[in-house]
FILUM-900245 format. One record per residue (C-alpha): residue in three letters; x, y, z. Coordinates in steps of 0.1 Angstrom, whole numbers, plus 5000, padded with zeros to 4 digits. Layout:
REC   code   east   north     up
REC    ALA      X       Y      Z
...
This chain:
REC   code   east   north     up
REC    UNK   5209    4959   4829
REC    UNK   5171    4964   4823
REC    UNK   5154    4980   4852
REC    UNK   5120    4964   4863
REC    UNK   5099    4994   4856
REC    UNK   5115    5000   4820
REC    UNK   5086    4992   4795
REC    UNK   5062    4998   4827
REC    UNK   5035    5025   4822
REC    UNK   5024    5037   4857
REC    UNK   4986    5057   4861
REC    UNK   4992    5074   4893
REC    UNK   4964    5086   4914
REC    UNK   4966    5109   4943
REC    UNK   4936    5123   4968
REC    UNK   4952    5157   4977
REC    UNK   4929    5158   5012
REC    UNK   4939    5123   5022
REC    UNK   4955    5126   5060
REC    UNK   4945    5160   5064
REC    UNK   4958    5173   5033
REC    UNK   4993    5158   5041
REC    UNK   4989    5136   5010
REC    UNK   4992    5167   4983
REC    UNK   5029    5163   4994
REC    UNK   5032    5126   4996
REC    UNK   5021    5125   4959
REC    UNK   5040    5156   4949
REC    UNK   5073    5140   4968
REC    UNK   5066    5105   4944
REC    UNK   5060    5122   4908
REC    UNK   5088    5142   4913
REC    UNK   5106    5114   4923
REC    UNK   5095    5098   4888
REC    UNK   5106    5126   4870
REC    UNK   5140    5122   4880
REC    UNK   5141    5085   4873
REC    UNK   5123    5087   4840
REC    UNK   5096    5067   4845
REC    UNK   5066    5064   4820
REC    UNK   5034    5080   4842
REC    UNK   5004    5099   4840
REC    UNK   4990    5116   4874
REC    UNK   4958    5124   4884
REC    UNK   4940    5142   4914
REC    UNK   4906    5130   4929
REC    UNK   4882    5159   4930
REC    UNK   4852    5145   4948
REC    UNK   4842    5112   4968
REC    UNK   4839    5083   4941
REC    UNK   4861    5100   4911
REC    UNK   4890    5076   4913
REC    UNK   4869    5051   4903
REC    UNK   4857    5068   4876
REC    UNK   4894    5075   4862
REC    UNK   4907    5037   4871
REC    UNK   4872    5024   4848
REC    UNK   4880    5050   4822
REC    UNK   4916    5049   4816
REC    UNK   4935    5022   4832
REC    UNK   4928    4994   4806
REC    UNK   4961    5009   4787
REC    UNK   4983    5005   4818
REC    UNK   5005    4978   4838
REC    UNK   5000    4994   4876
REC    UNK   4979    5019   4890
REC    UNK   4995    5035   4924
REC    UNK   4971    5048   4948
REC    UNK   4983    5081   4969
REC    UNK   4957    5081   4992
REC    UNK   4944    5058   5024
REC    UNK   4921    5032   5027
REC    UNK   4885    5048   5014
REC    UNK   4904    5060   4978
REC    UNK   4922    5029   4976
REC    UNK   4888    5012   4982
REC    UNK   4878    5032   4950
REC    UNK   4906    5027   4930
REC    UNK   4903    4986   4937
REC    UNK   4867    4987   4926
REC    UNK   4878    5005   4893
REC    UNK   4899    4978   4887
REC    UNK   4879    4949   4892
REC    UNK   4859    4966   4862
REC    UNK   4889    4967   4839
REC    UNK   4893    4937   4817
REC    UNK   4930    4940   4817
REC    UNK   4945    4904   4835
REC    UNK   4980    4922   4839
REC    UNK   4969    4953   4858
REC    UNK   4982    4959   4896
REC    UNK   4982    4978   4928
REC    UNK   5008    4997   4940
REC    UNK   5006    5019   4972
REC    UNK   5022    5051   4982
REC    UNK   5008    5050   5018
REC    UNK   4992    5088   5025
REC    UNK   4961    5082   5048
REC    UNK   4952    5083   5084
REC    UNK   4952    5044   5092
REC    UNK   4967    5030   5059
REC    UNK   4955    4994   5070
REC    UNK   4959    4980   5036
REC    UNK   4991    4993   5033
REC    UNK   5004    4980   5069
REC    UNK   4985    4947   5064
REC    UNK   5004    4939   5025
REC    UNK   5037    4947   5043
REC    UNK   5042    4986   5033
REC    UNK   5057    5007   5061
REC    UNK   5030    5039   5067
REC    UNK   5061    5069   5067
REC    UNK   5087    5053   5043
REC    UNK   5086    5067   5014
REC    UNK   5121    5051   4999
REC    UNK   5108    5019   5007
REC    UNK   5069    5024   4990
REC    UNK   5089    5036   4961
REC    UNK   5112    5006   4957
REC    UNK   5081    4983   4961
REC    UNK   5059    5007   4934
REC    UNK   5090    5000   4910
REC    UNK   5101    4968   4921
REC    UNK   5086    4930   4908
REC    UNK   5079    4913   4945
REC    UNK   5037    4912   4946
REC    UNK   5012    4894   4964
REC    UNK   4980    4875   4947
REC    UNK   4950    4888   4977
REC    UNK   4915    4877   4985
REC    UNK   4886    4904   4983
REC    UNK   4854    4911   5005
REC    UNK   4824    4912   4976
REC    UNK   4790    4928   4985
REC    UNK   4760    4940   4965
REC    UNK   4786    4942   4934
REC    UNK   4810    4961   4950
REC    UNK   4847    4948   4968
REC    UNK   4863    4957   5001
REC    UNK   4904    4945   5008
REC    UNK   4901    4946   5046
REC    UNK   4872    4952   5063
REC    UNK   4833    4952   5061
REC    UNK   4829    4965   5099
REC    UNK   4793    4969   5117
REC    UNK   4785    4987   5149
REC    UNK   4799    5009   5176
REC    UNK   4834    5016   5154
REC    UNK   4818    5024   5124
REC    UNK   4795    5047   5146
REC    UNK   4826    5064   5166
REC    UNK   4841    5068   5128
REC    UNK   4810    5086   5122
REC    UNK   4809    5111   5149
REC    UNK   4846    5116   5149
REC    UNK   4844    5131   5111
REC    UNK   4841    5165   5117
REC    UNK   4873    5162   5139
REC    UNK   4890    5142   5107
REC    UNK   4919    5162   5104
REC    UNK   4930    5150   5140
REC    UNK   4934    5116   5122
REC    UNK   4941    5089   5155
REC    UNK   4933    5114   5182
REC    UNK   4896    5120   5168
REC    UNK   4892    5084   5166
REC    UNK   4902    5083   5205
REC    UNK   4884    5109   5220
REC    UNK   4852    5103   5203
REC    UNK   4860    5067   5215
REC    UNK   4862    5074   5248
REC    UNK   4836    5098   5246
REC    UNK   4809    5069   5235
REC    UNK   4826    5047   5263
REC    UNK   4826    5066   5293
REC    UNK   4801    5096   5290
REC    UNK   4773    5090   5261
REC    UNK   4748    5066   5254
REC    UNK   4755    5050   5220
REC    UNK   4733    5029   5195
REC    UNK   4723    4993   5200
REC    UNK   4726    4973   5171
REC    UNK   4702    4941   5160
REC    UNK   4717    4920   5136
REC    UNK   4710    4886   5121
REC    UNK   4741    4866   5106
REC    UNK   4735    4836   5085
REC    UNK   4771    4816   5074
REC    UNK   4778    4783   5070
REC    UNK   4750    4765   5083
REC    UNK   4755    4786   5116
REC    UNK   4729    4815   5127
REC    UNK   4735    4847   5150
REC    UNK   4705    4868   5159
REC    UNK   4709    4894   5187
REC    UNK   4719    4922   5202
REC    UNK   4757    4932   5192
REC    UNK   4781    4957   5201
REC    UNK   4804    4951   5170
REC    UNK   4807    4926   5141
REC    UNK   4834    4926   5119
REC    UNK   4843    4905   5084
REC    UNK   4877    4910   5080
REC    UNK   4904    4893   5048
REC    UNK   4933    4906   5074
REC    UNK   4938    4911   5110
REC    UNK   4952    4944   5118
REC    UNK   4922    4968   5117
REC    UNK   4920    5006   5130
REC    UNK   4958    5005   5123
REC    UNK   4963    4990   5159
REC    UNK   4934    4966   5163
REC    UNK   4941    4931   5157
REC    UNK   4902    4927   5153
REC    UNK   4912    4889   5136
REC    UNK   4944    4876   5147
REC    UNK   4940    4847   5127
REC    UNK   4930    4866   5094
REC    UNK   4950    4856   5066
REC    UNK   4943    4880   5025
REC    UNK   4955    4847   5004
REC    UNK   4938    4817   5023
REC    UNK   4906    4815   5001
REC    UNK   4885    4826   5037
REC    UNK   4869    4852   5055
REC    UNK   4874    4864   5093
REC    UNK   4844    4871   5112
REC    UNK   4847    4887   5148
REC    UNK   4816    4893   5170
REC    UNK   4815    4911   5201
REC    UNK   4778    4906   5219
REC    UNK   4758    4932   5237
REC    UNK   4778    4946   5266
REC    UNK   4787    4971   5292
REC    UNK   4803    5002   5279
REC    UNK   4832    5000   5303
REC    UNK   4838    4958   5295
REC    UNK   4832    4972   5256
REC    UNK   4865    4993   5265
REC    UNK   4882    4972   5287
REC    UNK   4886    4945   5256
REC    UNK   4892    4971   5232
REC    UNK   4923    4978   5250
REC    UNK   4935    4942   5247
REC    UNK   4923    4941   5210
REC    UNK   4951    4964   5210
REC    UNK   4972    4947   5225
REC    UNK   4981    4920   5198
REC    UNK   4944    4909   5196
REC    UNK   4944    4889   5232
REC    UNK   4902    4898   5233
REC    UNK   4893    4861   5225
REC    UNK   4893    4848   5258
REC    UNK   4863    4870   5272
REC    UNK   4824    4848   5260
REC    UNK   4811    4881   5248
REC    UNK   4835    4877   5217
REC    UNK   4836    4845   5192
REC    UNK   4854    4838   5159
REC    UNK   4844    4827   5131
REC    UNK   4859    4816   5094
REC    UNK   4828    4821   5063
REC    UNK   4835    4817   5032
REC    UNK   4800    4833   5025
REC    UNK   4774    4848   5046
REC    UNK   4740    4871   5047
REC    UNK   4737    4900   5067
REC    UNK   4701    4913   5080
REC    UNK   4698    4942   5097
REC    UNK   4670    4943   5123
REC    UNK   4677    4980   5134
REC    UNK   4696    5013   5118
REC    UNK   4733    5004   5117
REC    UNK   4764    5023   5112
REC    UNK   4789    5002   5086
REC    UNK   4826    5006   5081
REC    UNK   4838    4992   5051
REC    UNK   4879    4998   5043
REC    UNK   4876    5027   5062
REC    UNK   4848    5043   5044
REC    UNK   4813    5051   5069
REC    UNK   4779    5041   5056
REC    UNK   4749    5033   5072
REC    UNK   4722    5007   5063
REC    UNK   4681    5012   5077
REC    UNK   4669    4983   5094
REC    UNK   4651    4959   5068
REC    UNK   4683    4958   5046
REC    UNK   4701    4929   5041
REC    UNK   4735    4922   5020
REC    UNK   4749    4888   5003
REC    UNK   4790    4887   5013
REC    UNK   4813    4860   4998
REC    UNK   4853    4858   4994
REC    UNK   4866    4866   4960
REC    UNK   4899    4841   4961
REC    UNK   4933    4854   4943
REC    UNK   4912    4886   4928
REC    UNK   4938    4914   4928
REC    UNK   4978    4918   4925
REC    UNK   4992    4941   4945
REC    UNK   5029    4953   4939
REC    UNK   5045    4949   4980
REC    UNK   5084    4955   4993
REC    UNK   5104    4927   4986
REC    UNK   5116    4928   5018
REC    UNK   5084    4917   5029
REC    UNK   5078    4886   5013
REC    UNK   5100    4869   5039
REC    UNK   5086    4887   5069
REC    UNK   5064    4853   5090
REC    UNK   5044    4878   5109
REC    UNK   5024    4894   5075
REC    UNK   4985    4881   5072
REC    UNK   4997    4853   5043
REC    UNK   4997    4818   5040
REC    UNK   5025    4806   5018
REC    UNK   5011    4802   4982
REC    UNK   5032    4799   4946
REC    UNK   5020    4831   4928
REC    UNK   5006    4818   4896
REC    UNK   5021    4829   4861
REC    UNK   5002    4852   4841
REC    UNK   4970    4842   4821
REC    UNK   4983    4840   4787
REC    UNK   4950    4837   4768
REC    UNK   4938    4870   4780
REC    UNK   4978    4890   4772
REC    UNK   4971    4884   4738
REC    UNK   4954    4924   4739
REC    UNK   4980    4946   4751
REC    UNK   4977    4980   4761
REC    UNK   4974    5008   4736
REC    UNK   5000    5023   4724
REC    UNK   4990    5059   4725
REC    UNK   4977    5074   4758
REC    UNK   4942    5091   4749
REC    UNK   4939    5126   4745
REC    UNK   4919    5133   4774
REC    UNK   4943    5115   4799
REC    UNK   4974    5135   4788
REC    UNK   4955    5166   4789
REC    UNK   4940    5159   4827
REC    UNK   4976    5144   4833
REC    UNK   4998    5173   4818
REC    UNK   4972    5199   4840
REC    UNK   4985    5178   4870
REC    UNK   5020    5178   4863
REC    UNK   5022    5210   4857
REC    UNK   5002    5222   4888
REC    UNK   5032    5199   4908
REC    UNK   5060    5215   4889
REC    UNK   5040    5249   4901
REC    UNK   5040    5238   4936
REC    UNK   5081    5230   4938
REC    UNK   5091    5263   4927
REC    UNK   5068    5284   4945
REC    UNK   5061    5269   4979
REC    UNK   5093    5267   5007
REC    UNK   5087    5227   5014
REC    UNK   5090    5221   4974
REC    UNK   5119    5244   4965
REC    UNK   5138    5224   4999
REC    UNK   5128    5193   4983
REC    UNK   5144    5208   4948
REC    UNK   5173    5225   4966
REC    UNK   5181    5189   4982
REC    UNK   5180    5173   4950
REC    UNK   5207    5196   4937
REC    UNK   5230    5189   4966
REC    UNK   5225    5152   4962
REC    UNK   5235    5157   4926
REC    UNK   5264    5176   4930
REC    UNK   5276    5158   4956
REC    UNK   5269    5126   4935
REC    UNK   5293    5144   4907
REC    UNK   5317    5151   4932
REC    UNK   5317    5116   4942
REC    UNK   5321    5105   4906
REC    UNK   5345    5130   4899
REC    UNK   5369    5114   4929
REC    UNK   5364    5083   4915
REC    UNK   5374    5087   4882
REC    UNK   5407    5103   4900
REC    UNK   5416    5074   4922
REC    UNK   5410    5053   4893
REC    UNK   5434    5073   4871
REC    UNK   5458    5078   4902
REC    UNK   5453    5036   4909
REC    UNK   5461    5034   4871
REC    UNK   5493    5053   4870
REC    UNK   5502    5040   4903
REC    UNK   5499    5004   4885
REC    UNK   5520    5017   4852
REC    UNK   5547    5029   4873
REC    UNK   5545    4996   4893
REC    UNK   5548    4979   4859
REC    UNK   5578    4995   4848
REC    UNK   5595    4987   4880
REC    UNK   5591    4957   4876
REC    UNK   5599    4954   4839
REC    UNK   5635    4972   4847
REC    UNK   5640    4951   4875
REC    UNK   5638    4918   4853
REC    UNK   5659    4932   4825
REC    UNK   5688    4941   4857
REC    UNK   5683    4907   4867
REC    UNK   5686    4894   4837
REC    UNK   5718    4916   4827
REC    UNK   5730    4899   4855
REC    UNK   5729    4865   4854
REC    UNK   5741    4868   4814
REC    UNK   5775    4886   4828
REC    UNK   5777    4860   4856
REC    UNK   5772    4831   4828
REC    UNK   5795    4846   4809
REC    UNK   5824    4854   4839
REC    UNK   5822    4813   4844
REC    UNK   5826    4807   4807
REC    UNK   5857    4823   4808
């Protein structure tokens, strides 16, 4: 039986510095993991901010799914390279290896399994998901403004903390600093906000900051946009409805905080403001202003199976629609270029490098050989009890076979007593 990713050619891409560095591993753990199961890949490593992009635009025309080994701000990257490739068959696949992986957790991927991540990568199950577009570019989750993207900011240079960073500097701003005020005008759907705001956020899912449900009405297929806005307010209120944003997004009932559903909208910003946009920090001067719209059923993205029937996922349900036939009738090269199996072979060999000489990869090697011998063990007792069953069946056979002939002897001696 054909497997699904038979005839699939995967261009995987991994950010080696992604959660702290922890996502080297991640990626090394998968390819090697491909290796085994023969699947048709070339790997890559990000080298600087913006260079997935570059390799998705440059060399994923010629494949079926490009995984991204990385969080939020690479796969950012790596969706923007493929909304430049004119290839109608191309899709996402995640390997979750970031700090908040909400793209990930929203489309149904759990953040620390990697047995399940694989099965989706090389499974069929996928979701068809609205994207954020601004000034050209696409977000999947969030274009965030205010005092989050401003605690992202000043937690950076406590990034490899991850979460805890994220906390402290949190409290920090909350309890003991003065932070930024931020003047923003929004203009959507007929409707108008100017003021004073503590945070604004335009969200395609709800579950933002990995435990935020910023938008608990948020849905990535519905053809809409979420728009949250939390007023000007106290520090200590600020924190107080953070807390039950945590807790399953019950912030809606204070008046400081409204919710909105745009399908587009126009951003002016009347002061210097910190942005947060798929987890990625920016900041915009005050004069700037930014078009947004909703791009409906832009990108494919390759989920667990599993997930599809899960009620509580950000998705309204939706038959996925087939493939566009007029535009399959280019398929991918045949022949990866040159320069790709070059970069790709450099990669490859630099994990093969990293399993034999590190401890962590010659355990993960050393575990593989147990699993393998004790899968030929296993096969070998198989194929005894099923030439013990077998014999045991022969002789059972024969047993049978003499017992009809005695039976049979006997009735022709008893037929033949009563002739006589």
């Amino acid at each position: 039986m054909k497997k699904p990713y038979e005839g699939r050619r995967y261009l995987v891409i991994v950010n080696p510095v992604s959660r702290g560095g922890k996502a080297q591993k991640e990626g090394i753990w998968l390819l090697n993991r491909f290796k085994k199961l023969g699947v048709d890949y070339e790997a890559l490593f990000t080298e600087r901010g913006g260079h997935a992009e570059e390799m998705v635009v440059k060399w994923a025309e010629d494949f079926d799914v490009v995984v991204a080994v990385s969080g939020d701000g690479t796969a950012n990257e790596i969706i923007n390279g493929i909304m430049k490739v004119p290839n109608a068959h191309l899709k996402l696949a995640m390997f979750p290896a970031g700090t908040a992986d909400d793209f990930a957790n929203n489309v149904g991927y759990e953040s620390r399994n990697r047995e399940q991540s694989l099965r989706a990568i090389l499974g069929n199950a996928y979701r068809t998901i609205d994207l954020i577009r601004y000034d050209h570019r696409y977000a999947a989750v969030s274009f965030g403004l205010g005092v989050d993207s401003e605690i992202a900011a000043k937690s950076y240079k406590l990034k490899k903390l991850r979460i805890p960073a994220y906390v402290y500097t949190g409290v920090k701003i909350a309890l003991f600093s003065r932070r930024r005020r931020y003047h923003l005008r929004f203009d959507f759907d007929d409707q108008v906000f100017e003021g004073w705001a503590l945070i604004a956020i335009l969200c395609n899912a709800p579950l933002f900051g990995k435990f935020i449900r910023i938008h608990p009405e948020a849905k990535m297929n519905d053809g809409v946009l979420g728009l949250t806005i939390g007023r000007e307010m106290h520090n200590l209120y600020g924190f107080w409805l953070f807390l039950w944003a945590v807790m399953g997004g019950r912030h809606g009932f204070s008046r400081k905080v409204s919710y909105h559903q745009v399908r587009k909208m126009r951003i002016e910003f009347r002061s210097d403001t910190f942005a947060q946009i798929d987890g990625e920090v920016h900041q915009f001067p005050a004069g700037r202003s930014i078009e947004l719209s909703v791009v409906p059923r832009a990108l494919k993205v390759l989920v667990p199976e599993e997930s599809l029937k899960k009620r509580k996922l950000p998705f309204v349900d939706r038959e996925e629609l087939p493939e566009p036939v007029q535009l399959s009738l280019l398929g991918p090269g045949e022949e990866v270029a040159e320069e790709l199996r070059e970069v790709s072979s450099r990669t490859k060999d630099r994990v093969e490098q990293f399993l034999l000489s590190t401890g962590w990869g010659r355990r993960i090697l050393r575990k593989e050989e147990r699993e393998e011998r004790r899968s030929r063990q296993a096969m070998r007792k198989k194929r005894k009890g099923d030439r013990r069953r077998e014999r045991e069946e022969k002789r059972q056979a024969r047993r049978a076979a003499r017992s009809r002939r005695r039976e049979e002897r006997e009735k022709a001696q008893s037929g033949a007593g009563k002739g006589g």
